[in-house]
MARBA-3410 file (N, C-alpha, C, O; in Angstrom, 1 decimal):
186
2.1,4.8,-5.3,1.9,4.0,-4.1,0.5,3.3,-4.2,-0.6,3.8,-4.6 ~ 0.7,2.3,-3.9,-1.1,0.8,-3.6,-1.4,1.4,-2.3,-0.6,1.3,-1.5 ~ -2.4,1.8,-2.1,-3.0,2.1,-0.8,-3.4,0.5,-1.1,-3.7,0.2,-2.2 ~ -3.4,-0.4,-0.1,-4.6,-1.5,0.0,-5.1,-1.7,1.2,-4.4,-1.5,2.2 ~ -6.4,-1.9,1.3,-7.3,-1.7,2.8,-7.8,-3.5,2.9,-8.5,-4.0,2.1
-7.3,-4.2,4.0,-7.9,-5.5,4.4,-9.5,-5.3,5.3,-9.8,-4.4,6.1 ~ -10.1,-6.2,4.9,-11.8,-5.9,5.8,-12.1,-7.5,5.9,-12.1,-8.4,5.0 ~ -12.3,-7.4,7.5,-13.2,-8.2,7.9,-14.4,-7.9,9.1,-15.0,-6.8,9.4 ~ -14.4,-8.6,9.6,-16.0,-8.8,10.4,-15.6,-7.4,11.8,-15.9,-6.2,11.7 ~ -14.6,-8.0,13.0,-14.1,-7.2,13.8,-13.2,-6.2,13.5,-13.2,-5.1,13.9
-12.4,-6.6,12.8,-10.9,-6.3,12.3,-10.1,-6.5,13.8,-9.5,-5.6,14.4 ~ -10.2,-7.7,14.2,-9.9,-8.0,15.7,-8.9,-9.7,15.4,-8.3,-10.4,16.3 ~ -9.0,-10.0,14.2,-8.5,-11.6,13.8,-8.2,-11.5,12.7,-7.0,-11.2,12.5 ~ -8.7,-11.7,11.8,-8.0,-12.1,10.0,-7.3,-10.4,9.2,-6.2,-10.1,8.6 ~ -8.5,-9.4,9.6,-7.6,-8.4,9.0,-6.5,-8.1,9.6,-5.4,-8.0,9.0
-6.6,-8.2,10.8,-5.3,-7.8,11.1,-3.6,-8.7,11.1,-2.5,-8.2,11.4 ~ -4.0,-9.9,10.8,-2.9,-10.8,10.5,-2.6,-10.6,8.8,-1.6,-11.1,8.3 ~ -3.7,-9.8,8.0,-3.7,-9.9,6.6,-2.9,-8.8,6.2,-2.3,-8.9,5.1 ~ -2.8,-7.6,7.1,-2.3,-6.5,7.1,-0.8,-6.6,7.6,0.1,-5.9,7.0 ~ -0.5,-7.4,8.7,0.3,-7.8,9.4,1.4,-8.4,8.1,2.5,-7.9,7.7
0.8,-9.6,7.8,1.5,-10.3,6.5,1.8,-9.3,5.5,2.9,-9.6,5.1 ~ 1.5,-8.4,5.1,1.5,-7.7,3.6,2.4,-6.4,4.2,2.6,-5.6,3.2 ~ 3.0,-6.0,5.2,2.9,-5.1,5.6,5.0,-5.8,5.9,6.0,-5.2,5.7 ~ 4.7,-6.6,6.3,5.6,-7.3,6.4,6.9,-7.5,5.0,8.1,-7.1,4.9 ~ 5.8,-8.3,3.8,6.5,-8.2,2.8,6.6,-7.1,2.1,7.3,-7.0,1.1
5.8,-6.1,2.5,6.2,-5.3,1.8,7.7,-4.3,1.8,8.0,-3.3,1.1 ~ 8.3,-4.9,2.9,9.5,-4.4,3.1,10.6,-5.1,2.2,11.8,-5.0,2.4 ~ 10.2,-5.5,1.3,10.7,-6.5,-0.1,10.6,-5.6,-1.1,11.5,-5.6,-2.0 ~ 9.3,-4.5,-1.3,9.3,-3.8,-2.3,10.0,-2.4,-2.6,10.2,-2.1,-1.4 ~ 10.5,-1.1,-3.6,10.8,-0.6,-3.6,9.6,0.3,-2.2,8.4,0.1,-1.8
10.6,1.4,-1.8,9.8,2.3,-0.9,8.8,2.7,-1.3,8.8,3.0,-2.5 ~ 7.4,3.1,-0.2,6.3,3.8,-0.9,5.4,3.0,-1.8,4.3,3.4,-2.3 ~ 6.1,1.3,-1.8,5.0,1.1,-2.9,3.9,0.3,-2.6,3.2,-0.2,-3.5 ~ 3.7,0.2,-1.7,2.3,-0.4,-0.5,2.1,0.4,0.5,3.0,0.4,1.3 ~ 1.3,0.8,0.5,0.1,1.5,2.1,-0.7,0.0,2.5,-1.2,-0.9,1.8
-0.5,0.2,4.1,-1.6,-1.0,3.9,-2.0,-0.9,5.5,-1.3,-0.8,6.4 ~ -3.7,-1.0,5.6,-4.3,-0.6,6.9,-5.8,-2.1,6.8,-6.0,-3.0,6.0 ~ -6.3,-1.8,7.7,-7.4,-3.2,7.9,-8.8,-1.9,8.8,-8.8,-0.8,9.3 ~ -9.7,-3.0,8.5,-10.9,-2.2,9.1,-11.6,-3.7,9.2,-11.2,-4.8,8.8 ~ -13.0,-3.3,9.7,-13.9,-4.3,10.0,-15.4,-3.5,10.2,-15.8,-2.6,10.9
-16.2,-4.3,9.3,-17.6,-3.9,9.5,-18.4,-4.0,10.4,-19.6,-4.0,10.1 ~ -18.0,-4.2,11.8,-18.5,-4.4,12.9,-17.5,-4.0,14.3,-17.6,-4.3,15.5 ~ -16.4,-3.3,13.5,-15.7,-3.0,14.9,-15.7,-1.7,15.5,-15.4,-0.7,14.8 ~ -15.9,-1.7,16.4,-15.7,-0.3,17.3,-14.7,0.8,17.2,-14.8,2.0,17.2 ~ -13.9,0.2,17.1,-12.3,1.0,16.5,-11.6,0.9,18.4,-12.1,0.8,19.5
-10.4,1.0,18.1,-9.5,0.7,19.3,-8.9,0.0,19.8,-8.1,0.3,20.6 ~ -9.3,-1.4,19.3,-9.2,-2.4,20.1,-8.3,-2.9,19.5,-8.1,-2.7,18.3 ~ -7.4,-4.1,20.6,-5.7,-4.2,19.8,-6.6,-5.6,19.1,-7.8,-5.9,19.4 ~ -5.7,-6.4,18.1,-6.0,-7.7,17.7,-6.1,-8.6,19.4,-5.7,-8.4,20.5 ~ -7.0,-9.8,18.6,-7.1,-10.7,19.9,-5.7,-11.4,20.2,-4.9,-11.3,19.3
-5.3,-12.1,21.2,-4.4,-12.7,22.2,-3.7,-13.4,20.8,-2.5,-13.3,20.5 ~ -4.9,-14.3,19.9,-4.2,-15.5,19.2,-3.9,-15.0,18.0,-3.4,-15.8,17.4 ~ -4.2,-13.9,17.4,-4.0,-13.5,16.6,-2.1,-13.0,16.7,-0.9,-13.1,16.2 ~ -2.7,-12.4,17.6,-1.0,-11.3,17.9,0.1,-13.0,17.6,1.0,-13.1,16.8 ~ -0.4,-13.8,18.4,0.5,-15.0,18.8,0.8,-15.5,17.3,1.7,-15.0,16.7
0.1,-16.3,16.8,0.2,-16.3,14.9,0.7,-16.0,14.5,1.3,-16.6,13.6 ~ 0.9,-14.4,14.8,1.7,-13.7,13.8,2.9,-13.8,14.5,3.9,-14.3,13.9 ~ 2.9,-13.4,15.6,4.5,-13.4,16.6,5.2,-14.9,16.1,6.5,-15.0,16.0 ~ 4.6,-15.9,15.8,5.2,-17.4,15.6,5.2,-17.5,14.2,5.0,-18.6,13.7 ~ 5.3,-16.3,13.6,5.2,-16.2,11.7,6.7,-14.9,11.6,7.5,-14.6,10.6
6.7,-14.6,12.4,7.7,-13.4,12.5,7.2,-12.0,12.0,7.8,-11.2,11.3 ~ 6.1,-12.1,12.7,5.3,-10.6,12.3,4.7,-10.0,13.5,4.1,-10.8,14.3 ~ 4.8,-8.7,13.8,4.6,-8.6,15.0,3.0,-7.2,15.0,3.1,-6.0,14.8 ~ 2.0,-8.0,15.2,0.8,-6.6,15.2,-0.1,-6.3,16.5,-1.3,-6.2,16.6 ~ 0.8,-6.2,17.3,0.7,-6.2,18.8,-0.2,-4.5,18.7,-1.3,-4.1,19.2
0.9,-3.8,17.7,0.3,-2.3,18.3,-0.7,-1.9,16.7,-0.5,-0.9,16.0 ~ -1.6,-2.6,16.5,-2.8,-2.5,15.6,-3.7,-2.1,16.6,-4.1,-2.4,17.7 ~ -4.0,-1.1,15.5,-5.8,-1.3,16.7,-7.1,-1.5,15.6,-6.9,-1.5,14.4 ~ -7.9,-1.6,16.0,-9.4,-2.1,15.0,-10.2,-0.7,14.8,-10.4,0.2,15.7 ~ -10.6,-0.7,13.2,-11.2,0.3,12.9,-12.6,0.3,11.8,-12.7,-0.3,10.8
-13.3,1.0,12.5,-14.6,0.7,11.7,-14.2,0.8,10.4,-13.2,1.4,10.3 ~ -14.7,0.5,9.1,-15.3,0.6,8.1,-15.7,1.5,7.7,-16.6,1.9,8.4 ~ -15.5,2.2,6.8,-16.3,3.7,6.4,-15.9,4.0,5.1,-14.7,3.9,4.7 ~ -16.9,4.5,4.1,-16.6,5.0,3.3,-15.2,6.2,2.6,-14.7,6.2,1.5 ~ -14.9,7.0,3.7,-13.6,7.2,3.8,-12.6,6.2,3.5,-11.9,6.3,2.5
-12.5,5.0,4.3,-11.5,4.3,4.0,-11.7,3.6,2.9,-10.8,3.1,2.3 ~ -13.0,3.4,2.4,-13.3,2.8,1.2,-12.1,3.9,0.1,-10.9,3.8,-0.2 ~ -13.0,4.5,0.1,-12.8,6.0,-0.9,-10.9,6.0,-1.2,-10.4,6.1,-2.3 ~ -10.3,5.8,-0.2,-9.1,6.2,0.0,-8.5,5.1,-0.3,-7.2,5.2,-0.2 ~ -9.0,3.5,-0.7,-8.3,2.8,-1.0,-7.9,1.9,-2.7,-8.9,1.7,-3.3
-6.7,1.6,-3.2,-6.7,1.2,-4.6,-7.2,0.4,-4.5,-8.3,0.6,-5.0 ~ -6.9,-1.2,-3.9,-7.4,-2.4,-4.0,-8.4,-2.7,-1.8,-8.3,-2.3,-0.7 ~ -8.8,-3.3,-2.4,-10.2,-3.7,-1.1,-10.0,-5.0,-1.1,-10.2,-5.6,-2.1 ~ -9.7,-5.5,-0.4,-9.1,-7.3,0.3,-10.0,-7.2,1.3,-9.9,-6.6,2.3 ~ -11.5,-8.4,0.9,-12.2,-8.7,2.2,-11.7,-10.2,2.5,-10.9,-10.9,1.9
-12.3,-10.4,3.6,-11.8,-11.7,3.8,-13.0,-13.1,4.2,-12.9,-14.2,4.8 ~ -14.2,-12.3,3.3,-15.2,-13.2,2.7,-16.0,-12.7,2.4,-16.3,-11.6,2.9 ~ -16.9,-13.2,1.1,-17.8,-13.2,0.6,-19.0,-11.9,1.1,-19.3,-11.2,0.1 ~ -19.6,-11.6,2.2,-20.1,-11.2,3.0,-19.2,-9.7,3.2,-19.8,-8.7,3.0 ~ -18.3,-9.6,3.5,-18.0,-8.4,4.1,-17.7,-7.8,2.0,-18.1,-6.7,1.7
-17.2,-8.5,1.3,-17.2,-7.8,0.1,-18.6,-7.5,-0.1,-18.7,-6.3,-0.2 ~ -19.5,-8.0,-0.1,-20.7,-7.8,-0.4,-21.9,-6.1,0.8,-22.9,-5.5,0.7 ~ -20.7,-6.2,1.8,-21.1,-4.9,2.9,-20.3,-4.0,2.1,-20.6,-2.8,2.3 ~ -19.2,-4.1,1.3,-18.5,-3.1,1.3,-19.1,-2.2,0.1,-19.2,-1.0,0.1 ~ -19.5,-3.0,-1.2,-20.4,-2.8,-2.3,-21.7,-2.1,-1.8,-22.0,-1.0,-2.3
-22.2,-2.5,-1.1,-23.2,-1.9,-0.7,-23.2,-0.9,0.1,-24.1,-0.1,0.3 ~ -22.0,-0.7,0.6,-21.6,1.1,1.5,-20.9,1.9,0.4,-21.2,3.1,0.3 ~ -19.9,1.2,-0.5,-19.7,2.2,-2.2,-19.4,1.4,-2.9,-18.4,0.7,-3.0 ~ -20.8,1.4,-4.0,-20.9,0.7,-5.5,-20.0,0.4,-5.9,-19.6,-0.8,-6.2 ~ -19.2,2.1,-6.1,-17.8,2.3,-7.2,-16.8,1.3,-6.9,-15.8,1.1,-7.6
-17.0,0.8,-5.7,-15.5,0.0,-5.3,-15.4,-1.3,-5.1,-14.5,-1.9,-4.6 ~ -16.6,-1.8,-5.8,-16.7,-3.2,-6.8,-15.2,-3.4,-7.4,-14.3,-4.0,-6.9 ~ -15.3,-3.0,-8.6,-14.4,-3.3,-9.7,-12.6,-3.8,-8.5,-11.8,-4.8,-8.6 ~ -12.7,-2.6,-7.3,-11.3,-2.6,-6.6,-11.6,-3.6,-5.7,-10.6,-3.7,-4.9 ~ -12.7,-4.5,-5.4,-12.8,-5.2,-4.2,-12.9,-6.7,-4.2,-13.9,-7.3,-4.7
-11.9,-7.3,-3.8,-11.9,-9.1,-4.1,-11.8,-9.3,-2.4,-11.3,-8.6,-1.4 ~ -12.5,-10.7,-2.6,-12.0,-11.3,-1.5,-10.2,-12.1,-1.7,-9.4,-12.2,-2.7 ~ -10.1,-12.4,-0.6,-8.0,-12.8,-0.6,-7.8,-13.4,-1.3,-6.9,-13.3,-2.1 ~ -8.6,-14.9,-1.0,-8.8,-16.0,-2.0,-9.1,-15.8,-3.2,-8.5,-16.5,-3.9 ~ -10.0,-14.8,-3.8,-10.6,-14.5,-4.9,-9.2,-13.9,-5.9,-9.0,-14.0,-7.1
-8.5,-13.4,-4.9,-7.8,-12.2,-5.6,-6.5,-13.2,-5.7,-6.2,-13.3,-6.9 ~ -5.8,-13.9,-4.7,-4.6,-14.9,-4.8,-4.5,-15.6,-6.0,-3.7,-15.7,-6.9 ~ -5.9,-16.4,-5.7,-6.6,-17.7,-7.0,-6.3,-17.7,-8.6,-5.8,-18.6,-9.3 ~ -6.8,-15.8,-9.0,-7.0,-15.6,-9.9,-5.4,-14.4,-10.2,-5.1,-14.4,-11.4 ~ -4.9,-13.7,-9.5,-3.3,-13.6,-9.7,-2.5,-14.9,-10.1,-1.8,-15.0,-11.1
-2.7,-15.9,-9.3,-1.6,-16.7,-9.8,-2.1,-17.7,-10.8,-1.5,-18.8,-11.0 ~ -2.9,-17.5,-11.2,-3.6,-18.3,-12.5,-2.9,-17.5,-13.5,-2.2,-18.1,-14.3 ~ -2.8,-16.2,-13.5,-1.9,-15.5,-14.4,-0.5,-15.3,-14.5,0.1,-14.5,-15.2 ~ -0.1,-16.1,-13.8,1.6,-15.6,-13.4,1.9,-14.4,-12.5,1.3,-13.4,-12.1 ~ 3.3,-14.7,-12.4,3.9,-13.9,-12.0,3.6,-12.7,-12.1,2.7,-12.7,-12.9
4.0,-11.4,-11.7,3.9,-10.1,-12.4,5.1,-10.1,-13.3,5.9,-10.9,-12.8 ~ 5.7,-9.6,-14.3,6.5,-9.5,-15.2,6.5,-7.6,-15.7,7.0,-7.6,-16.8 ~ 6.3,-6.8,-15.4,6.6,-5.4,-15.4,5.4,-5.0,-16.1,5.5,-4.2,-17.0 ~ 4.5,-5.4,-15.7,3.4,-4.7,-16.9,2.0,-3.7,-15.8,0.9,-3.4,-16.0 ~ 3.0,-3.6,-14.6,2.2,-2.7,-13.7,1.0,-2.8,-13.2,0.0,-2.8,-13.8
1.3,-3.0,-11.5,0.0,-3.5,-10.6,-1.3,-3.2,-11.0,-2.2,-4.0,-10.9 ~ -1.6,-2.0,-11.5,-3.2,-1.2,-11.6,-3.2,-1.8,-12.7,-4.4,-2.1,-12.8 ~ -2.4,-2.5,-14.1,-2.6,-3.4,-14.8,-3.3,-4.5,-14.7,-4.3,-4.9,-15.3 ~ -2.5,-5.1,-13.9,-3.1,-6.6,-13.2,-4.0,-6.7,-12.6,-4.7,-7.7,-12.7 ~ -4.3,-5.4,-11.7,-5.7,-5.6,-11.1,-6.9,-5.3,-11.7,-8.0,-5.7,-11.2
-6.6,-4.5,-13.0,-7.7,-4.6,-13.7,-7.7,-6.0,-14.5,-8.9,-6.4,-14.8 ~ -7.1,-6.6,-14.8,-7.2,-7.8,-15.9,-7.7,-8.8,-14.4,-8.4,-9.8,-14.6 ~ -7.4,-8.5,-13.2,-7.6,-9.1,-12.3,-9.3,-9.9,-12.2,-9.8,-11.0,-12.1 ~ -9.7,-8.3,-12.4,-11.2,-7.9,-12.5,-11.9,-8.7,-13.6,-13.0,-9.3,-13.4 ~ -11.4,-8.6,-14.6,-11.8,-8.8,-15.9,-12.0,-10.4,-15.8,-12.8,-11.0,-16.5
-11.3,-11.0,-15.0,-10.9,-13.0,-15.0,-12.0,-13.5,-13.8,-12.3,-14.7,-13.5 ~ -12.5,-12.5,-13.2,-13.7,-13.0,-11.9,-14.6,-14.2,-12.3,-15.5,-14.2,-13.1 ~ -14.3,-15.1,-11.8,-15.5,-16.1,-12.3,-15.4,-17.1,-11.0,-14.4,-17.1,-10.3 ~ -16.6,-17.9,-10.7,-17.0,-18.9,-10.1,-16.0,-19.6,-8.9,-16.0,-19.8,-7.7 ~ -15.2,-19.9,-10.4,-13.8,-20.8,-10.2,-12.9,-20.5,-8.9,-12.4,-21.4,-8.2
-12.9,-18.8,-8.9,-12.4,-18.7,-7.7,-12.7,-17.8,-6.7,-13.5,-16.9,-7.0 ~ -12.3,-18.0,-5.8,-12.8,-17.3,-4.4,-12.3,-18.5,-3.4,-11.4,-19.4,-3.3 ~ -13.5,-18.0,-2.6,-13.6,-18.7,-1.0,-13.5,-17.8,-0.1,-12.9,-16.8,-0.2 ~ -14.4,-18.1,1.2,-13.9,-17.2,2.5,-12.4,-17.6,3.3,-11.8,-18.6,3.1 ~ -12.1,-16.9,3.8,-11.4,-16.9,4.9,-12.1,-17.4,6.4,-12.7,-16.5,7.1
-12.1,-18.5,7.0,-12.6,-18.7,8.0,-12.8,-18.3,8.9,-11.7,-18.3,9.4 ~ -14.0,-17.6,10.2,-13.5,-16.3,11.2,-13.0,-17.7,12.3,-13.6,-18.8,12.5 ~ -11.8,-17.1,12.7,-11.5,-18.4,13.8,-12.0,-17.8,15.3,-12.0,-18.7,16.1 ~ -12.5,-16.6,15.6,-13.1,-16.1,16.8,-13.8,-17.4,17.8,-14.9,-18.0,17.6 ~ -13.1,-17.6,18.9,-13.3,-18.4,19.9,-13.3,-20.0,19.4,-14.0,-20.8,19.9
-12.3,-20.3,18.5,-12.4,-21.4,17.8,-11.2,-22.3,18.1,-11.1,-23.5,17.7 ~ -10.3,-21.7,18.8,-8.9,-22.1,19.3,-7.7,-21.9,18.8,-7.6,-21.6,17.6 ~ -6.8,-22.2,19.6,-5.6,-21.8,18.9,-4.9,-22.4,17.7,-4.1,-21.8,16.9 ~ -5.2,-23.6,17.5,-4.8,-24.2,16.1,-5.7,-23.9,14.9,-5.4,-24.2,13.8 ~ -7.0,-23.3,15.4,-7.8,-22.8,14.1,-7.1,-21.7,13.7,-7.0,-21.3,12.5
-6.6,-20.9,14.7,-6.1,-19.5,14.1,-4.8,-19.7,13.7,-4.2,-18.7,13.3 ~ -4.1,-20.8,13.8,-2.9,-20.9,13.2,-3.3,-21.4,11.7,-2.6,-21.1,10.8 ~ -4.6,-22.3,11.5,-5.1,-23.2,10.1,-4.9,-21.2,9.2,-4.2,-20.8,8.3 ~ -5.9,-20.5,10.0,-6.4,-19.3,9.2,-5.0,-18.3,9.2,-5.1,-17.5,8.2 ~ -3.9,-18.2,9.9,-3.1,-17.2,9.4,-1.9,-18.3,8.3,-1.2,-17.9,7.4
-2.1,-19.6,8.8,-1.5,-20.2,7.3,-2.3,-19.4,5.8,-1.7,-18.9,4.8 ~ -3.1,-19.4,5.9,-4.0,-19.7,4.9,-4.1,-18.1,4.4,-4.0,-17.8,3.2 ~ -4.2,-17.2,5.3,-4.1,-15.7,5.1,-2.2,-15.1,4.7,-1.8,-14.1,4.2 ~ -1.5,-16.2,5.0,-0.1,-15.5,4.7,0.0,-16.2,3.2,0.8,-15.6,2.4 ~ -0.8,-17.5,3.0,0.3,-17.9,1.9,-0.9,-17.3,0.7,-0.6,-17.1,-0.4
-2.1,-17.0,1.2,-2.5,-15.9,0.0,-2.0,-14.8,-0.1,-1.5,-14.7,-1.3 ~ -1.7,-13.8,0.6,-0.9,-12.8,0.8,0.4,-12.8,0.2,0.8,-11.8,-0.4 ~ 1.1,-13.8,0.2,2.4,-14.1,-0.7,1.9,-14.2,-2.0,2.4,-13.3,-2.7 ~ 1.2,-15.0,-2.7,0.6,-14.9,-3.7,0.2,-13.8,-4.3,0.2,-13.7,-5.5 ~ -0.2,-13.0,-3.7,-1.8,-11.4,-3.8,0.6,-10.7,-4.4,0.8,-10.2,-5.5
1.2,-10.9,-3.7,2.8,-10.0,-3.5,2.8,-10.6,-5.5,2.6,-10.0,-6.6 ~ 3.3,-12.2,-5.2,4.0,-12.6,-6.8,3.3,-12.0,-7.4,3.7,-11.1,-8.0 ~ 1.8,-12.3,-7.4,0.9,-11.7,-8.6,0.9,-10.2,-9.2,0.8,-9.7,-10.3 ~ 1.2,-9.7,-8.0,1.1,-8.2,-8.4,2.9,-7.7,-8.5,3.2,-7.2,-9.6 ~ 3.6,-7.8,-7.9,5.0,-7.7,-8.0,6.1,-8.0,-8.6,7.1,-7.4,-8.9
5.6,-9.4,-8.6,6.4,-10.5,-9.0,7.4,-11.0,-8.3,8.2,-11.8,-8.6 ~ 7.1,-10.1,-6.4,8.5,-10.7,-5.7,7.9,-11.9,-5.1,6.7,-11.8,-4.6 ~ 8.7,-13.3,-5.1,8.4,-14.9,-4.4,8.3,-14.0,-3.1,8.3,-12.8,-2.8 ~ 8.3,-15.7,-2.4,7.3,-15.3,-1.0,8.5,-15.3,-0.5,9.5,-15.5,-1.1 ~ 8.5,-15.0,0.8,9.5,-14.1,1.9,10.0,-15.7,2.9,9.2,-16.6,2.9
10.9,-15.9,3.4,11.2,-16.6,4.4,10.5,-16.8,5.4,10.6,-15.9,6.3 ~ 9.4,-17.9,5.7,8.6,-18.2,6.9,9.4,-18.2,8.2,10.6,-18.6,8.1 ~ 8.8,-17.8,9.4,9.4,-18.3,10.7,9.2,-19.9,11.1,8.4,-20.5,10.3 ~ 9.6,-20.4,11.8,9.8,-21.8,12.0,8.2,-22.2,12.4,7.7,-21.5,13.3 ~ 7.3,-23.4,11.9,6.3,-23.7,12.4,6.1,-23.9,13.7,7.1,-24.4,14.3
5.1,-23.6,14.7,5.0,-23.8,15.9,4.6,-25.0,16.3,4.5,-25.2,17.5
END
């Protein structure tokens, strides 16, 4: 099993739509073979996702109404295969709360970019790819994830576009399964 842990700022908006998405397709893969939870380096823990988040997802056909937000912690570091931040900045908090979990920690974009620069997955096994994943890091790719927090409702539809069809990508690359059937655009 892939434990994978999503991180952002609250874990109140992008992680939890990133979790939401992956969590989703993961119901495409054999059983067992994704764990997948969200945290945020600034959240309290408890708190459900915000209003427009939930909505995004509900108009994507994902439903993460009953998420709640959880701090960041080395535990959850510790406990996870791959580390999905969802910019620049929170990868760079997470390195700095555990060293070791460099090599396991891309941003979405970082990690999508440089999967599907390689293809598909073809049977040569996830912890495979994620290491050659590691190995291909360069310049070329990345980007943040934009925090859409108080930015309106079409920004958080721009950002769960943009978080699902990496997430479908982050699936081919490591899987090899295509992307899943979208819900109808809103």
């Amino acid at each position: 099993m892939l434990t994978v842990l999503f991180v952002c700022t609250g874990n109140i908006c992008r992680s939890p739509l990133a979790e939401g998405f992956l969590a989703d397709r993961s119901r495409r893969l054999p059983d067992g073979a994704v764990r997948v939870r969200s945290a945020g380096t600034w959240a309290r823990g408890g708190d459900p996702p915000v209003p427009e988040s939930i909505l995004v997802a509900r108009e994507r056909g994902v439903d993460i109404s009953g998420q709640e937000c959880a701090p960041l912690t080395a535990q959850e570091l510790d406990g996870a295969d791959l580390i999905v931040a969802m910019a620049e900045e929170h990868r760079e908090q997470i390195v700095q709360l555990d060293p070791q979990a460099a090599v396991r920690t891309f941003t979405l974009e970082e990690l999508a970019s440089i999967l599907a620069a390689m293809g598909p997955a073809n049977g040569d096994g996830v912890r495979a790819r994620l290491a050659e994943a590691h190995l291909r890091r360069g310049p070329q790719h990345g980007g943040d994830v934009r925090d859409p927090l108080g930015l309106g409702i079409e920004t958080y539809r721009d950002v769960g576009r943009q978080i699902e069809t990496a997430v479908d990508a982050v699936v081919t690359g490591l899987f090899g399964v295509g992307e899943a059937p979208r819900a109808a655009e809103a």
